[in-house]
C-alpha positions as CSV (number, residue, x, y, z in Angstrom):
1,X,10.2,8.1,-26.4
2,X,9.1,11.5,-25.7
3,X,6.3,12.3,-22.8
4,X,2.8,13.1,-23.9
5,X,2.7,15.8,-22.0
6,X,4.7,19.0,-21.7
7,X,6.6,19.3,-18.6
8,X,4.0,21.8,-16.7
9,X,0.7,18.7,-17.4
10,X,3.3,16.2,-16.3
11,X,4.6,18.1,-13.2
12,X,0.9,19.2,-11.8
13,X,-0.6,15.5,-12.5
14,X,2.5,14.2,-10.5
15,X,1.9,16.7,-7.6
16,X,-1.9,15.7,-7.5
17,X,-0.7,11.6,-6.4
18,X,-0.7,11.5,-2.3
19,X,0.9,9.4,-0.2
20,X,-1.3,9.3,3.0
21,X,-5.7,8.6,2.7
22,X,-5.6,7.7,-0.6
23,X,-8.8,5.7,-1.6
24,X,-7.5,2.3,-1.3
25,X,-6.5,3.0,2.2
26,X,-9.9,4.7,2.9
27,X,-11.8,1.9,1.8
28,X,-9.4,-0.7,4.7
29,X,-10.1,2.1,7.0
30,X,-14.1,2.3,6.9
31,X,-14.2,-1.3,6.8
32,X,-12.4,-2.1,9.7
33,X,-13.7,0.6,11.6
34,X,-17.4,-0.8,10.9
35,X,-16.2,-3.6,11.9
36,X,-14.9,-2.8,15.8
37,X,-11.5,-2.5,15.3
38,X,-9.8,1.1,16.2
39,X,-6.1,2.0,14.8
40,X,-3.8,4.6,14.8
41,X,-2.8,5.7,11.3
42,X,0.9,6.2,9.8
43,X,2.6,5.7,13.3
44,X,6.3,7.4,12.2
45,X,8.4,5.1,14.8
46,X,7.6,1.9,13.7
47,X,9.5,0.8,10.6
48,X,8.2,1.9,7.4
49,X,6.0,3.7,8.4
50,X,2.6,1.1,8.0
51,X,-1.1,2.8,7.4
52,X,-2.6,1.3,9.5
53,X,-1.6,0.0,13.4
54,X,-3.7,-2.1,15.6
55,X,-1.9,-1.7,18.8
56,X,-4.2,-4.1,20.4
57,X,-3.2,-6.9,17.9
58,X,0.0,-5.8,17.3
59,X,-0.4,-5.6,13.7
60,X,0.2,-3.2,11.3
61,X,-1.5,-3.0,7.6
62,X,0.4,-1.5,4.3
63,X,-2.4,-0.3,1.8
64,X,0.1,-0.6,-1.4
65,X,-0.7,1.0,-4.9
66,X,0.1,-1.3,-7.4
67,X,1.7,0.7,-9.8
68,X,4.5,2.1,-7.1
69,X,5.1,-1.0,-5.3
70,X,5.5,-3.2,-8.2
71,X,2.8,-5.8,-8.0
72,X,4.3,-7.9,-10.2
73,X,1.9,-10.0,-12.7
74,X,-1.0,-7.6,-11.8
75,X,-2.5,-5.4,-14.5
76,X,-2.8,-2.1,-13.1
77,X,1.4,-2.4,-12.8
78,X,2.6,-1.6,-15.9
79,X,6.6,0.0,-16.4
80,X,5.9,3.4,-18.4
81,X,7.0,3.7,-21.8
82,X,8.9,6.8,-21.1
83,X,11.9,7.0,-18.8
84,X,11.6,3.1,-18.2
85,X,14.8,2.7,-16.9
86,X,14.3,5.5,-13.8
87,X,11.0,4.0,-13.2
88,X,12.0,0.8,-12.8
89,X,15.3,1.9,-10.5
90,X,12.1,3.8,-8.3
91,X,10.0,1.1,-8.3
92,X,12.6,-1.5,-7.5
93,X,14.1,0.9,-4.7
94,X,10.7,1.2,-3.3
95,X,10.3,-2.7,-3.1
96,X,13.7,-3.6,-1.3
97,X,12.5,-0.9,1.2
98,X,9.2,-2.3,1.6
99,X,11.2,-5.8,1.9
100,X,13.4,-4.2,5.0
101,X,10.5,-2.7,6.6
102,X,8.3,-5.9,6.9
103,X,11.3,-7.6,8.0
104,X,11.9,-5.1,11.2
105,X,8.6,-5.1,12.0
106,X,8.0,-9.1,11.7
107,X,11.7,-8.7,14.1
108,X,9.6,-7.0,16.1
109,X,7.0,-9.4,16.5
110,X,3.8,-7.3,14.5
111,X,2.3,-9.3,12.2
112,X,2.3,-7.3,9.1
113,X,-0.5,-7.4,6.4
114,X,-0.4,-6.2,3.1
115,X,-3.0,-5.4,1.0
116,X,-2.7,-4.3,-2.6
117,X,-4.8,-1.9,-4.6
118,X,-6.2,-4.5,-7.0
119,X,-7.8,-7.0,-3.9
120,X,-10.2,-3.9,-3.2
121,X,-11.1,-3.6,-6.6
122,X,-12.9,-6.7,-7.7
123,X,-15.8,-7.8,-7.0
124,X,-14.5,-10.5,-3.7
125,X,-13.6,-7.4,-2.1
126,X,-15.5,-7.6,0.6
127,X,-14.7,-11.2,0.8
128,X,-10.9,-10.1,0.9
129,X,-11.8,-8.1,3.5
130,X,-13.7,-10.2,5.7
131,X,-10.5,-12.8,5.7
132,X,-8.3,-10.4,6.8
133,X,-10.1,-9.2,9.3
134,X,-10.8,-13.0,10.5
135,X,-6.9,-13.3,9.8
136,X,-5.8,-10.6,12.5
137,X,-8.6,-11.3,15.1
138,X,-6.9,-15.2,14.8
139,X,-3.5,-14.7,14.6
């Protein structure tokens, strides 16, 4: 199946998708921020990577898109219709590294959090939120 668009569209709408402060991430951010807790963000030594870091708690937070981490059973994940097999090698790839980074970090001992892009969509989002802030002030 061919590509809707023509390789230029396709090549500038990819280029426009960012890795770091996307709105998911943004949203975690202010939240816990309003709520007293201060982080340091994308901390490069730690395994994978992880968004967000509470040193103090010794937790770290991964603000996944659902689409490229494979949320699987979740609607906004859906394989595309064109170059499925590359997509799903990509997606797949990116899931056994997400897999190997929470497992060096839990190694580690951070307790890791993930949150996906769909929990801060509905409308229990600030309900989500509130748990998992009460989850890494507990644990």
């Amino acid at each position: 199946m061919a590509d809707v668009h023509d390789k230029e569209t396709r090549s500038y709408n990819m280029s426009r998708i960012k890795g770091k402060n996307t709105k998911p991430e943004m949203l975690v951010r202010k939240f816990l921020f309003a709520n007293g807790f201060r982080f340091r963000l994308h901390v490069s030594s730690l395994p994978g990577k992880p968004d967000i870091v509470l040193p103090k708690y010794k937790t770290v937070i991964f603000v996944h898109g659902c689409f490229w981490h494979g949320h699987e059973g979740c609607k906004y994940f859906v394989v595309p219709k064109t170059r499925t097999e590359w997509w799903t090698e990509k997606i797949e790839h990116t899931k056994e590294l997400d897999k190997i980074a929470f497992n060096q970090l839990i190694e580690l001992n951070w307790k890791v959090y993930l949150v996906w892009e769909c929990d801060l969509k509905s409308k229990e989002k600030n309900n989500f939120l509130d748990r998992l802030i009460n989850s890494v002030r507990i644990a």
